[in-house]
C-alpha positions as a Python dict, from the first residue, in 0.01 Angstrom:
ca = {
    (1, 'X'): (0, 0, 0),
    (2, 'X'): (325, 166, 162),
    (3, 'X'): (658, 130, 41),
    (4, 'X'): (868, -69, 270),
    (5, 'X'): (1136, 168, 442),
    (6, 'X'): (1491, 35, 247),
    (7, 'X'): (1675, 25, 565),
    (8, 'X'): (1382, -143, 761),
    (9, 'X'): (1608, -521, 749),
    (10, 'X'): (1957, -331, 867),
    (11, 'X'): (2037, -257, 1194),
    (12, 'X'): (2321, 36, 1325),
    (13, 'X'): (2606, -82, 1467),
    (14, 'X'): (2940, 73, 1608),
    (15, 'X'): (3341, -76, 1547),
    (16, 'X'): (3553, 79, 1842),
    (17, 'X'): (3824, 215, 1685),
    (18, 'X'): (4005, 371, 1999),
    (19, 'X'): (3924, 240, 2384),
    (20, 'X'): (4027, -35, 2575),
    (21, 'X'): (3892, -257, 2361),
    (22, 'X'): (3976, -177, 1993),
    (23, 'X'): (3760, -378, 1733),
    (24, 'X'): (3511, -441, 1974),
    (25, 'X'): (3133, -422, 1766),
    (26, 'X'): (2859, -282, 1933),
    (27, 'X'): (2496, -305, 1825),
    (28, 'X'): (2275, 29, 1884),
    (29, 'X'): (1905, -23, 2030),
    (30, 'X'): (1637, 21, 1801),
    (31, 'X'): (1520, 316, 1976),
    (32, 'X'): (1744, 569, 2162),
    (33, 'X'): (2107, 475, 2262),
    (34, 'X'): (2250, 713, 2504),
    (35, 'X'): (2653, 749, 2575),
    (36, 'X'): (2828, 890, 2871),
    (37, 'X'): (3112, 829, 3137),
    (38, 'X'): (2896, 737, 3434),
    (39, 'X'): (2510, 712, 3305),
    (40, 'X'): (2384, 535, 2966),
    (41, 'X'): (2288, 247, 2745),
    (42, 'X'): (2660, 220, 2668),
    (43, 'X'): (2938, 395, 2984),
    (44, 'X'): (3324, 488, 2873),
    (45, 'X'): (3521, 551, 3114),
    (46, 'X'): (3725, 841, 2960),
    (47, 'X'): (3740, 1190, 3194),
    (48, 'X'): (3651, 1403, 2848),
    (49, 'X'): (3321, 1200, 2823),
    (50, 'X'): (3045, 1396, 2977),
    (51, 'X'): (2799, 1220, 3262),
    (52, 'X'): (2554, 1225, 2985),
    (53, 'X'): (2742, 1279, 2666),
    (54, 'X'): (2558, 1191, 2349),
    (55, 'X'): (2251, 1000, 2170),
    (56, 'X'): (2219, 837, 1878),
    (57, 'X'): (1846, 809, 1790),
    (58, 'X'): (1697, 535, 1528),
    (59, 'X'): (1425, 769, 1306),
    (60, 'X'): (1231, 574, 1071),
    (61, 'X'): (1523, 332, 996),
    (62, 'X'): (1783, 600, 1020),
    (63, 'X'): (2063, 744, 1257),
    (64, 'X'): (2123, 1038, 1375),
    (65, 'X'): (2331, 1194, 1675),
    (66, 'X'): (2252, 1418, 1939),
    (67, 'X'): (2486, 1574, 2138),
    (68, 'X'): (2376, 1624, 2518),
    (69, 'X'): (2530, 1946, 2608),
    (70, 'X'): (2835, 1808, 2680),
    (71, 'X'): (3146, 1998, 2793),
    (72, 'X'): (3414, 1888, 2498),
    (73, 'X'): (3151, 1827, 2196),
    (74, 'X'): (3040, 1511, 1978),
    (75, 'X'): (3273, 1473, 1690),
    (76, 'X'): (3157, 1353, 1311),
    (77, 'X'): (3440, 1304, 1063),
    (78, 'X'): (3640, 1546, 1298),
    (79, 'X'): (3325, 1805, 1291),
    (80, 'X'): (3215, 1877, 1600),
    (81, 'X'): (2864, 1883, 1567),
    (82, 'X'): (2528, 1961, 1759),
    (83, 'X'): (2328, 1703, 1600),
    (84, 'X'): (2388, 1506, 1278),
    (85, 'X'): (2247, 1200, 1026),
    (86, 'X'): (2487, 958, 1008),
    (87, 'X'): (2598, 762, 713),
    (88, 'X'): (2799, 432, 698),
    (89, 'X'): (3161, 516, 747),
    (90, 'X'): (3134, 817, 956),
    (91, 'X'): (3401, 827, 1283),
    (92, 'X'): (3194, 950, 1569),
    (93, 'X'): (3437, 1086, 1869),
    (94, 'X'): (3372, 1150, 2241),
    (95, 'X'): (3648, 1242, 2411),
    (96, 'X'): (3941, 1017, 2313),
    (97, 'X'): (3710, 726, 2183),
    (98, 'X'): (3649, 693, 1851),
    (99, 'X'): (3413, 469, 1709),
    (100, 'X'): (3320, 374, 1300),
    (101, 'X'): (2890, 393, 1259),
    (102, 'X'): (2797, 96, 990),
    (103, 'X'): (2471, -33, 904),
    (104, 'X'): (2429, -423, 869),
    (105, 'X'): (2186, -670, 782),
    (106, 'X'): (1958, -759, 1113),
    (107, 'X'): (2013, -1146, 1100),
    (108, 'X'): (2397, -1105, 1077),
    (109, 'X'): (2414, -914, 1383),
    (110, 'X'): (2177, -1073, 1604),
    (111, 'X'): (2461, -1238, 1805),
    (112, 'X'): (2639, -874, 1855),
    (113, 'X'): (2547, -701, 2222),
    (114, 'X'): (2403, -411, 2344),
    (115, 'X'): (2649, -355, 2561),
    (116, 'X'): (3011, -133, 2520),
    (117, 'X'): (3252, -382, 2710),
    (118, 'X'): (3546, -132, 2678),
    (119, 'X'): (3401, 86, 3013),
    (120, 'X'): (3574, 80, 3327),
    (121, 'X'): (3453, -283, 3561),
    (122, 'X'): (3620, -72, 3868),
    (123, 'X'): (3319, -17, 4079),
    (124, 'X'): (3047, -93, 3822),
    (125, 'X'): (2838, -359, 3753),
    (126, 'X'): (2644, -463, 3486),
    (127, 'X'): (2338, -383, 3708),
    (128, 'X'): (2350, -14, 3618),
    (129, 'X'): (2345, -78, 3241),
    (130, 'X'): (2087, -358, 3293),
    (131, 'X'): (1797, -136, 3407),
    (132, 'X'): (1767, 30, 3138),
    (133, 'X'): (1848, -302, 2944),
    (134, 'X'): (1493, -411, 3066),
    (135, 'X'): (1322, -93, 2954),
    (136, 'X'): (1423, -80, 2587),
    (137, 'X'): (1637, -434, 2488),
    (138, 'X'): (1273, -604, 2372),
    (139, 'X'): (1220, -591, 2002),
    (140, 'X'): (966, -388, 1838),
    (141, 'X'): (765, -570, 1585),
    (142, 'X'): (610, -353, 1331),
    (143, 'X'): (490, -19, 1360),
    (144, 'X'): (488, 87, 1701),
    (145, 'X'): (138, 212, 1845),
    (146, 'X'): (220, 347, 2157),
    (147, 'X'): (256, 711, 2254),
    (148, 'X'): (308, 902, 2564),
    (149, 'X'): (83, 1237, 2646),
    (150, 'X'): (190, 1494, 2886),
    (151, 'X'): (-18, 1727, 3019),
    (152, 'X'): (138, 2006, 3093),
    (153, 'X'): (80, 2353, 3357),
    (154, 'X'): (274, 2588, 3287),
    (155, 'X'): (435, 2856, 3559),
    (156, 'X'): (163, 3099, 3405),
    (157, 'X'): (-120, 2860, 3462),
    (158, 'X'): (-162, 2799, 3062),
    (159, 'X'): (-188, 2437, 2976),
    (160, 'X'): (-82, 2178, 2750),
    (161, 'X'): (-167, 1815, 2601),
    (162, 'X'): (121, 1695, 2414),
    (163, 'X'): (101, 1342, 2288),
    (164, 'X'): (431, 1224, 2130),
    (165, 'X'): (502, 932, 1949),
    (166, 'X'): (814, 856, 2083),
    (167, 'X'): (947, 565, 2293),
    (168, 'X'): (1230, 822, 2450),
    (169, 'X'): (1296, 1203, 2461),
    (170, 'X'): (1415, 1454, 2650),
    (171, 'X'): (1240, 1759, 2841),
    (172, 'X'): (1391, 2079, 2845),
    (173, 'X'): (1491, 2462, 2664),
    (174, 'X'): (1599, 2201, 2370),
    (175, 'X'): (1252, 2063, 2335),
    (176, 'X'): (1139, 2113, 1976),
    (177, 'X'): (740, 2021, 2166),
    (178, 'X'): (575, 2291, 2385),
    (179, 'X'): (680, 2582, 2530),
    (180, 'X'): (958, 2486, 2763),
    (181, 'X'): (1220, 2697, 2569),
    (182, 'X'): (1071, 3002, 2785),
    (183, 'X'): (1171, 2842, 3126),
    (184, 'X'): (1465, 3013, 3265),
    (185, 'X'): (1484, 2765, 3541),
    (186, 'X'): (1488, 2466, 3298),
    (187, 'X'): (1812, 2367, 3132),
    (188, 'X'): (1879, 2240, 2743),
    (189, 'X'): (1859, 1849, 2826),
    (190, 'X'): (1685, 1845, 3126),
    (191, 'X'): (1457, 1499, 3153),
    (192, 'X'): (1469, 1203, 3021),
    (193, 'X'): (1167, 999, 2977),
    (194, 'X'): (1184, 660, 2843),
    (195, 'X'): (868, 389, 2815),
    (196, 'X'): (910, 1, 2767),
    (197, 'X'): (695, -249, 2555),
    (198, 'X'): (462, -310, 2843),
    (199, 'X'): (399, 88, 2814),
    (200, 'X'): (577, 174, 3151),
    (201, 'X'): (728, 528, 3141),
    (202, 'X'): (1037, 621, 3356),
    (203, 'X'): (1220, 945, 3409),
    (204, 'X'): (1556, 1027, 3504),
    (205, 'X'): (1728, 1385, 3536),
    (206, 'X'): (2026, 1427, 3355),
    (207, 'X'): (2223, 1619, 3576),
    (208, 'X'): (2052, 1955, 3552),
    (209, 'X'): (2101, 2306, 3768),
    (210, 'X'): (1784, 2279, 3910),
    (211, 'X'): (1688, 1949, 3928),
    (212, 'X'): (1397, 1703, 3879),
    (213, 'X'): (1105, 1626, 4109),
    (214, 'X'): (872, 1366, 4158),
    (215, 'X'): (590, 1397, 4389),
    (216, 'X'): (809, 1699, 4555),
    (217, 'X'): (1083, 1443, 4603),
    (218, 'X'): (1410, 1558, 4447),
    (219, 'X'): (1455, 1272, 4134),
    (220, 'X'): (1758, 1066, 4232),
    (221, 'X'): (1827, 816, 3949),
    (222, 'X'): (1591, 654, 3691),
    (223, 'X'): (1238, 585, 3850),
    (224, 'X'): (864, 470, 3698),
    (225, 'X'): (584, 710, 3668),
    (226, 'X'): (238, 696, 3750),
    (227, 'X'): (-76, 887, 3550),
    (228, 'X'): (-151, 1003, 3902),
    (229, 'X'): (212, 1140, 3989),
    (230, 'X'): (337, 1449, 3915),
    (231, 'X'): (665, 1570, 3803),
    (232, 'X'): (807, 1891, 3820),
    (233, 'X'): (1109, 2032, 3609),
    (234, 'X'): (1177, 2398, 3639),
    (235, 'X'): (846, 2585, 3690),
    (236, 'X'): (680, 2336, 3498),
    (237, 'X'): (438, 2058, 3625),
    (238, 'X'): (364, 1744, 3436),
    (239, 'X'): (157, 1420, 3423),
    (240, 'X'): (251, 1134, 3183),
    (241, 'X'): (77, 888, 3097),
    (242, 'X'): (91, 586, 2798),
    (243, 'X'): (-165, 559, 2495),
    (244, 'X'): (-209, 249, 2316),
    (245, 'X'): (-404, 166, 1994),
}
């Protein structure tokens, strides 16, 4: 019988310690939580936040931050850092916001949003944040069985099946999966690719050189994805689709 995972009962959670809203608590998804000035799960408005900034990604019941190729760097304990585990305690800084990473106990911080209310209302509604609220906000019970598999062409004509277990990622040189690092046309971060609890996958470029297509339509924005569609980033053509056991 497996060991249950320690952490499995405490959830991340972030104390702003420098924003408009100092002390505010903020409870990281279970999955993926992505930071950045004007697209994310959580949006600061501070001009030395990238678009897309940072992640922080849950990993079997641990934390760990990924910076996006951002223009001023994701700080740890004043490190600046490429990626990073995180232990309770830690300052993580973007810019001029600072926050303090904890982990708590899940049924203390039920009650405790999603949602970073220190970003800048000017112009922005909660129906930005919201969309991907509906993607990823539903709990995961359990293990989770789903995967996504991409099959992949190649500009060569080679081919690939990937199938990742993995409820977001990102497609690009910075892949640790397939072969993309040899794409001169792709850049470090270049796709997102997200899939909700009803195994609907959506994509969304993150502000790359070259851009994202869908169907030959240049990707504007966060949109679903059909098996049958096909997405292109840098010479590379892909089909996604979600497996369920």
């Amino acid at each position: 019988m497996a060991s249950k995972n320690p952490n499995e009962d405490l959830r991340g959670v972030l104390h702003a310690l420098s924003s408009t809203t100092p002390g505010e608590v903020i409870k990281l998804r279970r999955d993926a939580t992505i930071f950045g000035r004007e697209k994310g799960d959580i949006i600061v408005n501070d001009h030395e936040i990238s678009s897309t900034h940072c992640q922080i990604q849950n990993i079997n019941g641990s934390y760990h931050l990924f910076d996006m190729n951002s223009t001023n760097g994701t700080f740890v304990n004043n490190e600046r850092v490429v990626k990073s585990k995180l232990n309770p305690g830690d300052t993580i800084t973007i810019g001029q916001t600072s926050f303090r990473f904890e982990l708590e106990q899940e049924s203390r911080v039920r009650h405790i949003s999603t949602i970073f209310k220190g970003r800048d209302q000017r112009g922005m509604t909660d129906t930005k944040v919201s969309l991907v609220d509906t993607l990823i906000e539903g709990e995961l019970k359990g293990v989770q069985t789903g995967s996504i598999v991409l099959n992949v062409t190649y500009g060569d004509g080679s081919k690939d099946e990937i199938e990742l277990n993995q409820r977001s990622f990102f497609i690009g040189r910075a892949s640790s999966f397939a072969k993309f690092d040899q794409d001169p046309e792709m850049s470090r971060k270049h796709l997102l690719v997200k899939v909700n609890d009803s195994g609907e996958i959506f994509i969304e470029d993150q502000g790359s050189t070259n851009g994202s297509f869908l169907n030959g339509k240049r990707l504007q924005g966060m949109h679903i994805v059909r098996p049958t569609d096909e997405v292109r980033v840098g010479s590379v053509l892909i089909r996604c689709r979600a497996k369920t056991t």
